[in-house]
N, CA, C and O atoms as CSV, one atom per row, in Angstrom:
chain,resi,resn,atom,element,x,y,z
A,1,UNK,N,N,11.077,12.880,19.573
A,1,UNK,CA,C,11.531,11.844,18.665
A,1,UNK,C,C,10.746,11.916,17.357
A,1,UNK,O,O,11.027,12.804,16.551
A,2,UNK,N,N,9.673,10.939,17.071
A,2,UNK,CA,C,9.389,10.855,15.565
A,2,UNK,C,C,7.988,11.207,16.028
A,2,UNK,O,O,7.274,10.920,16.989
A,3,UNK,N,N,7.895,11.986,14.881
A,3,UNK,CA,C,6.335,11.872,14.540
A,3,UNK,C,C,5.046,10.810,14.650
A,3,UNK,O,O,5.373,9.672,14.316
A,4,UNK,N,N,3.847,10.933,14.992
A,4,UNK,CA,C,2.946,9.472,15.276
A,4,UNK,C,C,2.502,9.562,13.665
A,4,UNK,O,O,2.150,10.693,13.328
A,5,UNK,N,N,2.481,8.986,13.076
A,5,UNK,CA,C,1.972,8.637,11.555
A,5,UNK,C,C,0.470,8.420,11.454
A,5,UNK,O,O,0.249,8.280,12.657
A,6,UNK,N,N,-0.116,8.356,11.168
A,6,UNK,CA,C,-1.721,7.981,11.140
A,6,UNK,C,C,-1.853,6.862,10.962
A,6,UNK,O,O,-0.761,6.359,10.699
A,7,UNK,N,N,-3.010,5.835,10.963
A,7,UNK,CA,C,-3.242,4.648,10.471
A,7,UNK,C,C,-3.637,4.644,9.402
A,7,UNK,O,O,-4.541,5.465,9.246
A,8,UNK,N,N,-3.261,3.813,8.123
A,8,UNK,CA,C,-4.038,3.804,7.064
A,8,UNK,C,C,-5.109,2.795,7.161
A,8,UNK,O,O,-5.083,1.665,7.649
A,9,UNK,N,N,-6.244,3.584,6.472
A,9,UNK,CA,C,-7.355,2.647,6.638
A,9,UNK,C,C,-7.555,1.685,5.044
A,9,UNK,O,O,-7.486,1.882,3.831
A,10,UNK,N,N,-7.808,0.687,5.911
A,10,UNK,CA,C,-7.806,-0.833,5.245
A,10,UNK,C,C,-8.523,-0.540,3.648
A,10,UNK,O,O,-8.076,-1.122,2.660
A,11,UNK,N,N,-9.250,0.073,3.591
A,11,UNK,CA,C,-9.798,0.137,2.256
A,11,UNK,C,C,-9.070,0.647,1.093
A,11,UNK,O,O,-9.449,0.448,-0.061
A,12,UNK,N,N,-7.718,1.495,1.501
A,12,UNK,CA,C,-7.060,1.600,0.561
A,12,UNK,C,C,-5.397,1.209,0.043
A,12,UNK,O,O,-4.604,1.682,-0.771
A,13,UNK,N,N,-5.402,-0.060,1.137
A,13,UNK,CA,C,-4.390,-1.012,1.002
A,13,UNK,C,C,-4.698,-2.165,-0.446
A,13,UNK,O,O,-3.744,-2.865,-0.786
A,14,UNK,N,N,-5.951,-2.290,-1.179
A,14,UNK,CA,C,-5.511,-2.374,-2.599
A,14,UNK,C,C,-5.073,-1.646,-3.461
A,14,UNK,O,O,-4.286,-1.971,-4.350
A,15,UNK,N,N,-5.689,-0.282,-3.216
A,15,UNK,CA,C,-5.145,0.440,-4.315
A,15,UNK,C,C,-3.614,0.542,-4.776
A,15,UNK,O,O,-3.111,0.677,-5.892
A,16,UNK,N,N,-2.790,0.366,-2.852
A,16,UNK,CA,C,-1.522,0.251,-3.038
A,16,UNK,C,C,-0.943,-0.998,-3.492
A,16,UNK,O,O,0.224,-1.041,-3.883
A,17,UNK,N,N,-1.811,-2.171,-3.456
A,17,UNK,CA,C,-1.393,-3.244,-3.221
A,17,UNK,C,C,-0.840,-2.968,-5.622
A,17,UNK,O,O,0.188,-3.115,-6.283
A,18,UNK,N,N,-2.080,-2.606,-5.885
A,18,UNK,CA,C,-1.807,-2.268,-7.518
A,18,UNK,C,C,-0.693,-1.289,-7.917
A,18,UNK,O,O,0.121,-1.537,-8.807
A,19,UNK,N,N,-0.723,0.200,-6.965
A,19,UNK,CA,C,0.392,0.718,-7.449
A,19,UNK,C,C,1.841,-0.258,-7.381
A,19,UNK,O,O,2.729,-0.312,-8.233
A,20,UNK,N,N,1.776,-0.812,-6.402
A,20,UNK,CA,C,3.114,-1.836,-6.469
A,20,UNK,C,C,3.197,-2.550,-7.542
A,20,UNK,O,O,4.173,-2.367,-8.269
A,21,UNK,N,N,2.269,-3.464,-7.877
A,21,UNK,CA,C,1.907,-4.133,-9.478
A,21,UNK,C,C,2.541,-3.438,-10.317
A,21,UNK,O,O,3.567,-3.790,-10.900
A,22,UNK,N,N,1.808,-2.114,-10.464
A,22,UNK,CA,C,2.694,-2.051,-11.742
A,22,UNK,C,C,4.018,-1.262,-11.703
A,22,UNK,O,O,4.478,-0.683,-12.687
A,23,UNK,N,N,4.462,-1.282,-10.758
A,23,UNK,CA,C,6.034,-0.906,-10.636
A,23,UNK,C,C,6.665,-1.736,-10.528
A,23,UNK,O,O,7.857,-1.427,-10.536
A,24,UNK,N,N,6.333,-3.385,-10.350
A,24,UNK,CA,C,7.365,-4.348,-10.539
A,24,UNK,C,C,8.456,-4.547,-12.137
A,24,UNK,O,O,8.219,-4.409,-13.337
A,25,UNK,N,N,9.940,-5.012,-11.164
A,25,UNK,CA,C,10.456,-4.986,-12.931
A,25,UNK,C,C,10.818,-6.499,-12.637
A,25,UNK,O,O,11.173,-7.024,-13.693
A,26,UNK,N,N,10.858,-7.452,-11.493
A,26,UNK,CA,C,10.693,-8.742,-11.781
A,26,UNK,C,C,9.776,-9.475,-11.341
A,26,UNK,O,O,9.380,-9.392,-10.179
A,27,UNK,N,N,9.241,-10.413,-12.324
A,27,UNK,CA,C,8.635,-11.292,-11.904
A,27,UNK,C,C,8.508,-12.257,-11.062
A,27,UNK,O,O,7.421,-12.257,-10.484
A,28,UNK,N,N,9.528,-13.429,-10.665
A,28,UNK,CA,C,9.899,-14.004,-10.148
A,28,UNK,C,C,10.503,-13.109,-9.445
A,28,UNK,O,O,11.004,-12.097,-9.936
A,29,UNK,N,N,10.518,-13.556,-7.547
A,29,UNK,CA,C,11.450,-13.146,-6.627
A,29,UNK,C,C,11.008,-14.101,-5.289
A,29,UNK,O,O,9.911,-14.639,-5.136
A,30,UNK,N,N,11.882,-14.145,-4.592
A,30,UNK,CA,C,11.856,-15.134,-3.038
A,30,UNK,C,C,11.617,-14.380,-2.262
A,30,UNK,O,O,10.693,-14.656,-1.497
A,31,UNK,N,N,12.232,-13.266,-2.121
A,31,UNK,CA,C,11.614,-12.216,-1.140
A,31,UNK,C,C,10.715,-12.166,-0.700
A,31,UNK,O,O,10.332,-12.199,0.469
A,32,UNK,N,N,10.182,-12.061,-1.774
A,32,UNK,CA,C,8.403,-11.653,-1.306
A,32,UNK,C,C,7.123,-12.630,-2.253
A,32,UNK,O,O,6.011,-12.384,-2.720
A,33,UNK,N,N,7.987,-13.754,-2.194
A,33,UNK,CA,C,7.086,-14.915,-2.722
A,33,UNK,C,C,6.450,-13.938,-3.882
A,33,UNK,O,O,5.402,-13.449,-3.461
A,34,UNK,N,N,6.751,-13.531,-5.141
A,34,UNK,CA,C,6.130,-12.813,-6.252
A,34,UNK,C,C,5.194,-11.686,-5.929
A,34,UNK,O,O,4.963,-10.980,-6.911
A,35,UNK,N,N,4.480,-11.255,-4.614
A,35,UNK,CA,C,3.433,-10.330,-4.327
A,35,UNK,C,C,4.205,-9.267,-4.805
A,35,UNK,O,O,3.895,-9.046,-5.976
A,36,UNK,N,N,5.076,-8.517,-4.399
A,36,UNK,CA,C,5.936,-7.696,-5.239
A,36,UNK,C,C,5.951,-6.960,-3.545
A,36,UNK,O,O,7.128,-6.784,-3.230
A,37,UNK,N,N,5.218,-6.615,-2.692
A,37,UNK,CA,C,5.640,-6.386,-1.434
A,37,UNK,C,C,6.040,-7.272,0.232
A,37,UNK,O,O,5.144,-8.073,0.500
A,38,UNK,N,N,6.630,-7.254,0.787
A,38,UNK,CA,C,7.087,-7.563,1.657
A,38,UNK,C,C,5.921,-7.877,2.812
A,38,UNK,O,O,6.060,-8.873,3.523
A,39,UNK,N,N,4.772,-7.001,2.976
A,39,UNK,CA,C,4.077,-7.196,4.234
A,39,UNK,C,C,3.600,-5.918,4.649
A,39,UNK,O,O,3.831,-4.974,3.894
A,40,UNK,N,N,2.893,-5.683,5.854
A,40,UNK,CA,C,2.254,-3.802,6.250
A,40,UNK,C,C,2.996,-3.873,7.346
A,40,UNK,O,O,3.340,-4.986,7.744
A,41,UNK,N,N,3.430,-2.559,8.127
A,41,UNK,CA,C,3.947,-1.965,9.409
A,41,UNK,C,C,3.046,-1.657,9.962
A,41,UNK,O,O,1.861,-1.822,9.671
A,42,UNK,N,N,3.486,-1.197,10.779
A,42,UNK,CA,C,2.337,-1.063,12.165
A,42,UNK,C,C,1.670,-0.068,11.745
A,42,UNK,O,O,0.473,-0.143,12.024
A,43,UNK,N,N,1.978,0.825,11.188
A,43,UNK,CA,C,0.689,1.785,10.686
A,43,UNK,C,C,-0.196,1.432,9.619
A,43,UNK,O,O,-0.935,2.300,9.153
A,44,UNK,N,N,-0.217,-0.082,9.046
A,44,UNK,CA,C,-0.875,-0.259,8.167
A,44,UNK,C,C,-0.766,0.030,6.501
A,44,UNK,O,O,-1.588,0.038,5.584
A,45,UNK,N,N,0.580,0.244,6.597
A,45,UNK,CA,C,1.268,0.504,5.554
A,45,UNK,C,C,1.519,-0.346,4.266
A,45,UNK,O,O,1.774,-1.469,4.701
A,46,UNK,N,N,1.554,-0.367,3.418
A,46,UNK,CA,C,2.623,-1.952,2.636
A,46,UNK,C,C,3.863,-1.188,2.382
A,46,UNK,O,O,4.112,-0.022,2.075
A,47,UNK,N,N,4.628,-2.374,2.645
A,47,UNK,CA,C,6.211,-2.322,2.621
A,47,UNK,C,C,6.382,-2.666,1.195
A,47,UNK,O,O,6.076,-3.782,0.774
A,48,UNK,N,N,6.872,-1.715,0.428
A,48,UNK,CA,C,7.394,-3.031,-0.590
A,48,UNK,C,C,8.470,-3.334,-0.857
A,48,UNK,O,O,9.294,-2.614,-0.293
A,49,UNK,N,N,9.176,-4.609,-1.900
A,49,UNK,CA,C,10.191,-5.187,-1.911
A,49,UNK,C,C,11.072,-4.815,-2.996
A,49,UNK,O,O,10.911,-5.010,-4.200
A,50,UNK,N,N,12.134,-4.187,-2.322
A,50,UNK,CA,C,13.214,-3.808,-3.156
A,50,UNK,C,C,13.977,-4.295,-4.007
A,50,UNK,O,O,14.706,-3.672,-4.779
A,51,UNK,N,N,13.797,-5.873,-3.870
A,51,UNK,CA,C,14.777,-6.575,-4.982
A,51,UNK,C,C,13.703,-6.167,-6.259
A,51,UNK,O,O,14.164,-5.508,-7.190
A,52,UNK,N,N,12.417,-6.531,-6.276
A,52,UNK,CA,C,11.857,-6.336,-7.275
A,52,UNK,C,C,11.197,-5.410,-7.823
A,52,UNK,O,O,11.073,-5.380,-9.047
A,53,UNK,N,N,10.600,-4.393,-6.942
A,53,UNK,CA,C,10.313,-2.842,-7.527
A,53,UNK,C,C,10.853,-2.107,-7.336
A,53,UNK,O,O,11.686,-2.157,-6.431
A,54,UNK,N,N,10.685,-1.135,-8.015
A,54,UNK,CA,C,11.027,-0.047,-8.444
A,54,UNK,C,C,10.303,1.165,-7.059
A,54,UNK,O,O,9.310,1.872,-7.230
A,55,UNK,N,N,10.933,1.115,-6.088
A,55,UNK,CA,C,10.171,1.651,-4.569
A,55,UNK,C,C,10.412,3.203,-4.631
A,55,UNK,O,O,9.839,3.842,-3.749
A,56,UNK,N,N,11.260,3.996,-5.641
A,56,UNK,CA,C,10.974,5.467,-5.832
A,56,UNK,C,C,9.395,5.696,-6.649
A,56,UNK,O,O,8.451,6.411,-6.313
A,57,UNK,N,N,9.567,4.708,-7.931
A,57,UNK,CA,C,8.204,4.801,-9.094
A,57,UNK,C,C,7.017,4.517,-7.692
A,57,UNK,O,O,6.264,5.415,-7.315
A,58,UNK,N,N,7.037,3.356,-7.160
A,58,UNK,CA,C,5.806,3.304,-5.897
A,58,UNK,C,C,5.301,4.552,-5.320
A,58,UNK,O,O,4.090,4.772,-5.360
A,59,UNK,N,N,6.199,5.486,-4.726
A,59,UNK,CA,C,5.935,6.530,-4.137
A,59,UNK,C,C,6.002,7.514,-4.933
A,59,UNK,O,O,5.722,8.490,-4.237
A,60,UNK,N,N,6.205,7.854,-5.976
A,60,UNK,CA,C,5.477,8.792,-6.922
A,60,UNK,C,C,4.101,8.682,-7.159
A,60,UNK,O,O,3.257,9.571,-7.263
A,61,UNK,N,N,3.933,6.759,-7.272
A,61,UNK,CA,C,2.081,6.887,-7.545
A,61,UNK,C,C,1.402,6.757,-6.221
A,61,UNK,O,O,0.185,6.933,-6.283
A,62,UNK,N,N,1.873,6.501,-5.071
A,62,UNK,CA,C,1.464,7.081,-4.018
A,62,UNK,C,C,0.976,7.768,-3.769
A,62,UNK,O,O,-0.206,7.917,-3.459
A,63,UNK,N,N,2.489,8.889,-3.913
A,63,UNK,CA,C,1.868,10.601,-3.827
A,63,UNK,C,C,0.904,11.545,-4.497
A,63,UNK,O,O,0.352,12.573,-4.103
A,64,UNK,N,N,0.865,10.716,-5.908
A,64,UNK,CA,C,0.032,11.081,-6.679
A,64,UNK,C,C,-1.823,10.760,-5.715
A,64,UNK,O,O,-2.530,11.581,-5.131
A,65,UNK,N,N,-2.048,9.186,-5.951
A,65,UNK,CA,C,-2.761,8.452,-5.183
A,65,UNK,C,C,-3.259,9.670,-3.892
A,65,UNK,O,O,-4.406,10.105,-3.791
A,66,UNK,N,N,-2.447,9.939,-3.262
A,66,UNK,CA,C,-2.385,10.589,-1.837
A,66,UNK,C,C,-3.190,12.050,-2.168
A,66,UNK,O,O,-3.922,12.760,-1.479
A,67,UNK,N,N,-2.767,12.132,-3.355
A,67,UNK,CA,C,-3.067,14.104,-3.657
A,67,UNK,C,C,-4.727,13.993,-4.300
A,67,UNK,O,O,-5.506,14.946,-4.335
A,68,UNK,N,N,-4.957,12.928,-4.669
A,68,UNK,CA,C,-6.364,12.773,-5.483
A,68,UNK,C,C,-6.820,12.566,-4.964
A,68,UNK,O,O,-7.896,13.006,-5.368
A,69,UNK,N,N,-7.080,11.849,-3.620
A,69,UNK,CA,C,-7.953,11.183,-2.386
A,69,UNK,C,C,-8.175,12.088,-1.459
A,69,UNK,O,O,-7.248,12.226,-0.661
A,70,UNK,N,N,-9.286,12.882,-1.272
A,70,UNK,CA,C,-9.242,13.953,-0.393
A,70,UNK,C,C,-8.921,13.033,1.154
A,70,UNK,O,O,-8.072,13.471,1.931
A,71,UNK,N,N,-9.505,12.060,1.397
A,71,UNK,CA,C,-9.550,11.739,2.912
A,71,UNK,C,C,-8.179,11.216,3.120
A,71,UNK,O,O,-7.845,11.195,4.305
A,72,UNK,N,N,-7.320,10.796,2.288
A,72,UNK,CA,C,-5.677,10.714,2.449
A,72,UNK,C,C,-5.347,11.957,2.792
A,72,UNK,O,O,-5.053,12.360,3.918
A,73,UNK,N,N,-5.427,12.829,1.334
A,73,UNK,CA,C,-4.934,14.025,1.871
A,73,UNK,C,C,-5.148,14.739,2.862
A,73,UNK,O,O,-4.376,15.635,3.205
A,74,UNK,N,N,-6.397,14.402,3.563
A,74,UNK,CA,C,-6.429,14.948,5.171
A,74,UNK,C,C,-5.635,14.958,6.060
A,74,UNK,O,O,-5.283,15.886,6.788
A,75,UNK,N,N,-5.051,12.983,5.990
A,75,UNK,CA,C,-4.317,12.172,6.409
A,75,UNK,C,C,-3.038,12.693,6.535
A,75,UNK,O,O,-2.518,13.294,7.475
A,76,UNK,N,N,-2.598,12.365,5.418
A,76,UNK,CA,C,-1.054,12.186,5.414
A,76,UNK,C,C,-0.523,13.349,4.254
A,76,UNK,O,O,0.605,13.159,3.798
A,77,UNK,N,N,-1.291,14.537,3.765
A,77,UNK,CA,C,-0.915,15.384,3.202
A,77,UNK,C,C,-0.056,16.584,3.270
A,77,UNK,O,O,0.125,17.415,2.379
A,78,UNK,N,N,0.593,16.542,4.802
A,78,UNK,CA,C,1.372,17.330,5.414
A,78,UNK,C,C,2.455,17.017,5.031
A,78,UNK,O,O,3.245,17.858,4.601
A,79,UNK,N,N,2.733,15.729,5.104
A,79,UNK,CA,C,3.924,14.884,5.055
A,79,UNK,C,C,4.537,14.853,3.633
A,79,UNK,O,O,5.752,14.708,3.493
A,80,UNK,N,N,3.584,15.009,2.430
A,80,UNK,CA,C,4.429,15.471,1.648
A,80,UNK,C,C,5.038,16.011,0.910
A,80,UNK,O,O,5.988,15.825,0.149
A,81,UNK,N,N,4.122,17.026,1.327
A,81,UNK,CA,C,3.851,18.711,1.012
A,81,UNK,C,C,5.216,18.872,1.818
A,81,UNK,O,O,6.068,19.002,0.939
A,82,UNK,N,N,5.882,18.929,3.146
A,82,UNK,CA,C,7.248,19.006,3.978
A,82,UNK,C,C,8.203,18.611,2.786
A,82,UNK,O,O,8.956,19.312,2.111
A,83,UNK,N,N,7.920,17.222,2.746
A,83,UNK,CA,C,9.467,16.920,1.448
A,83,UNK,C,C,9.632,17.684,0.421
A,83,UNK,O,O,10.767,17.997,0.064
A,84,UNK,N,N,8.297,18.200,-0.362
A,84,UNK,CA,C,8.879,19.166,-1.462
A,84,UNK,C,C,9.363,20.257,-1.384
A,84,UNK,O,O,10.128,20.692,-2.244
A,85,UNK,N,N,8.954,21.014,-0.170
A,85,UNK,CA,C,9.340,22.242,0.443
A,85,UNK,C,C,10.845,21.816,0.669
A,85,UNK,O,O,11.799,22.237,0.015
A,86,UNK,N,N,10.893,20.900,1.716
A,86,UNK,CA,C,12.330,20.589,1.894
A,86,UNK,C,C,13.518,20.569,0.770
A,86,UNK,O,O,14.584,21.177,0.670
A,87,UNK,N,N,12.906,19.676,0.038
A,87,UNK,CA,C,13.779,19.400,-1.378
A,87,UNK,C,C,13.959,21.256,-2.051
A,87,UNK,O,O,14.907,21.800,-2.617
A,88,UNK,N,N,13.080,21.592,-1.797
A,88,UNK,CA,C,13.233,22.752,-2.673
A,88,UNK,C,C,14.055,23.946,-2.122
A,88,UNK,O,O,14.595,24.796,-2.831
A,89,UNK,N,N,14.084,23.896,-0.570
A,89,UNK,CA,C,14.995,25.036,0.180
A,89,UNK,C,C,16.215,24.293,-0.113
A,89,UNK,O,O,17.037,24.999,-0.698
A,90,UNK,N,N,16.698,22.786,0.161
A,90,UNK,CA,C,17.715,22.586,-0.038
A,90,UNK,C,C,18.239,23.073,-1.077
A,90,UNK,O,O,19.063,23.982,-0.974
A,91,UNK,N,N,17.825,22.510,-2.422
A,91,UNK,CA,C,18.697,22.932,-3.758
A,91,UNK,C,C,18.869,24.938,-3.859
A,91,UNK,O,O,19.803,25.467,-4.462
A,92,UNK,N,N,18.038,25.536,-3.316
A,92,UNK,CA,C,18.585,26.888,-3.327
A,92,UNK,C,C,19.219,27.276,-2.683
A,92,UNK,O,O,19.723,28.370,-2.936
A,93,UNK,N,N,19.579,26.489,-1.340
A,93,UNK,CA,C,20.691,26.712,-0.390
A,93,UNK,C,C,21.940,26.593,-0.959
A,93,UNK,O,O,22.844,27.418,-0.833
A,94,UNK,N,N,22.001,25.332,-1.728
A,94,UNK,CA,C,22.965,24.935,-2.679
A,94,UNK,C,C,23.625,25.678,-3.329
A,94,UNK,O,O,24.799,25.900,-3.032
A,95,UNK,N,N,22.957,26.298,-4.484
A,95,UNK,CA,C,23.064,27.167,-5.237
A,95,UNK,C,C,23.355,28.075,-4.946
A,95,UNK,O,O,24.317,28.678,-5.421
A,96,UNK,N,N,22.446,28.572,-3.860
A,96,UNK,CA,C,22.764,30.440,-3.356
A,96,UNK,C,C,24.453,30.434,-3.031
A,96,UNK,O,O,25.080,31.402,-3.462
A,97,UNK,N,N,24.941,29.745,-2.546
A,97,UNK,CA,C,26.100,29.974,-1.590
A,97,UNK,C,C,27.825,29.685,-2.259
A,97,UNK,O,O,28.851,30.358,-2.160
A,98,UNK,N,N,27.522,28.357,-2.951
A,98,UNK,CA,C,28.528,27.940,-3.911
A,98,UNK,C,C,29.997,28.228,-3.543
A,98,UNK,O,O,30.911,28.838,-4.097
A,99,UNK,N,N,29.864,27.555,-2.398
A,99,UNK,CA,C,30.807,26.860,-1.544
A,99,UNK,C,C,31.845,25.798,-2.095
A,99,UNK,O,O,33.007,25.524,-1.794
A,100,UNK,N,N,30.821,25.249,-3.155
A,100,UNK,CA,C,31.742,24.056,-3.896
A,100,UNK,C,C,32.529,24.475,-4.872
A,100,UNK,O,O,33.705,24.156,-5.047
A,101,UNK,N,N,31.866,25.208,-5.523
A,101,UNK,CA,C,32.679,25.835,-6.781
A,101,UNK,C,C,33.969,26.531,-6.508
A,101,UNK,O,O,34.986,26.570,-7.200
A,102,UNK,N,N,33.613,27.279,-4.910
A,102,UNK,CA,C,34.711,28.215,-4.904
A,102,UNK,C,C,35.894,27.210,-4.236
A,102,UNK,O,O,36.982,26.984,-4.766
A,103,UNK,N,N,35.562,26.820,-3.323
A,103,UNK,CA,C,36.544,25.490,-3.059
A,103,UNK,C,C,37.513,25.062,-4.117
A,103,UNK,O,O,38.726,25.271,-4.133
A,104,UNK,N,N,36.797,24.444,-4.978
A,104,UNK,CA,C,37.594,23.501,-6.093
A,104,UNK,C,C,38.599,24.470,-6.943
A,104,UNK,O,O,39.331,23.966,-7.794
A,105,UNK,N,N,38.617,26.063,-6.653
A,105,UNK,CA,C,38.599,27.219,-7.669
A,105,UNK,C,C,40.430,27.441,-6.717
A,105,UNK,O,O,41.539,27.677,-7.197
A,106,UNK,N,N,40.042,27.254,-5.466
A,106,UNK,CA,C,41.113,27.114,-4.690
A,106,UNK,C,C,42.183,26.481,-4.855
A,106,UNK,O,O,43.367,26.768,-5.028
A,107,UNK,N,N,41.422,25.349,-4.754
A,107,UNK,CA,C,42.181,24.078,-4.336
A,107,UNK,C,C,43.293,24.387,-6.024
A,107,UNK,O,O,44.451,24.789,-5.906
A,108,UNK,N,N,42.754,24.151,-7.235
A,108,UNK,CA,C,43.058,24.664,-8.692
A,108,UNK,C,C,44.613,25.211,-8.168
A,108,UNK,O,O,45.716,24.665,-8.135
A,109,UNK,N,N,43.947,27.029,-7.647
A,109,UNK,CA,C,45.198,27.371,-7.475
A,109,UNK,C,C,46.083,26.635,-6.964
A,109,UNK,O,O,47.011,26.180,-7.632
A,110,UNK,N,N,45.913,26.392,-5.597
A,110,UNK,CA,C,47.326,25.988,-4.818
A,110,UNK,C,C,48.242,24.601,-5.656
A,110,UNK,O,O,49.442,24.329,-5.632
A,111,UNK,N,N,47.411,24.120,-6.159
A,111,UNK,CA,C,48.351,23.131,-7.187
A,111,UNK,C,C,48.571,23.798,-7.753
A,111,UNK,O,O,49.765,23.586,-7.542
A,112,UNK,N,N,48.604,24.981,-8.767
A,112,UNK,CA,C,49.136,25.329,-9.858
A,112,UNK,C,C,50.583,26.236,-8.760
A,112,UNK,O,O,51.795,26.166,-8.959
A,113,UNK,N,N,50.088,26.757,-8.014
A,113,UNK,CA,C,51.114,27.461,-7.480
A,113,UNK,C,C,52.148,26.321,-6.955
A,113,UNK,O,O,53.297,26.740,-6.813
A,114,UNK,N,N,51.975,25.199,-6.699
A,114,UNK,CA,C,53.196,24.103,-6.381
A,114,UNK,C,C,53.808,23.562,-7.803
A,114,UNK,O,O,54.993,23.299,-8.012
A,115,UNK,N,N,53.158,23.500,-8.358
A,115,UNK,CA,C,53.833,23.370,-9.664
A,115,UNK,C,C,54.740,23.841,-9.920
A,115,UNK,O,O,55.817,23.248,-9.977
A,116,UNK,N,N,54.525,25.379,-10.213
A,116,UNK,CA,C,55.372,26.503,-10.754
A,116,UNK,C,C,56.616,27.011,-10.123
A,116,UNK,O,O,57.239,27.936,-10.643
C-alpha cells in the first residue's frame, strides 16, 4: 500500500507555520479561523487551507525549505527528488511518442474524406 512517511519533528512546524503566512491571498477566512492552515496529520504535518492559500506556492517553499535543511533532507528528500524525476519521464514520454498529434491528424482526414 503506501509508503510510512516520517515524523516531522516539532521544531520545524514554525518554519512551516510562516511559509504558509506568506502564501496567504486572504485574510479573513472561517475555515481556518485566519491561521491560514487547517491543523497537522498524523505525521506531524500542517495541513493547509485551500480557500485561502495558495497550497502549490506552500510546497514550492517547502521544497525549497526541505532542500536547505540537511536533517529534512535526510528525512523526506527522497520524496521529492521521485516527483521531479517523475514529472520529467512523464513529459518525455509525451513527447517521444505523439500519439496525440497523430490522432487528431487522422481524425482531420476522415472528416475531410466525408465531406468530399
Amino acid at each position: 500500500m503506501s509508503e510510512k512517511i516520517p515524523r516531522l519533528p516539532d521544531e520545524h512546524l514554525g518554519r512551516a507555520r510562516e511559509i504558509v503566512a506568506e502564501k496567504r491571498t486572504k485574510q479573513k477566512c472561517k475555515v481556518c479561523y485566519d491561521r491560514g492552515y487547517i491543523g497537522t496529520n498524523q505525521d506531524n504535518m500542517l495541513v493547509p487551507c485551500s480557500k485561502c492559500v495558495d497550497v502549490e506556492g506552500v510546497m514550492e517553499g517547502w521544497r525549497a525549505y526541505v532542500a536547505e535543511t540537511p536533517a529534512l533532507k535526510e528525512l523526506y528528500g527522497d520524496y521529492f527528488e521521485e516527483e521531479e524525476e517523475e514529472e520529467g519521464t512523464d513529459e518525455g514520454e509525451d513527447k517521444g511518442e505523439g500519439e496525440g498529434e497523430g490522432e487528431s491528424e487522422d481524425e482531420g482526414e476522415s472528416e475531410k474524406s466525408d465531406k468530399g
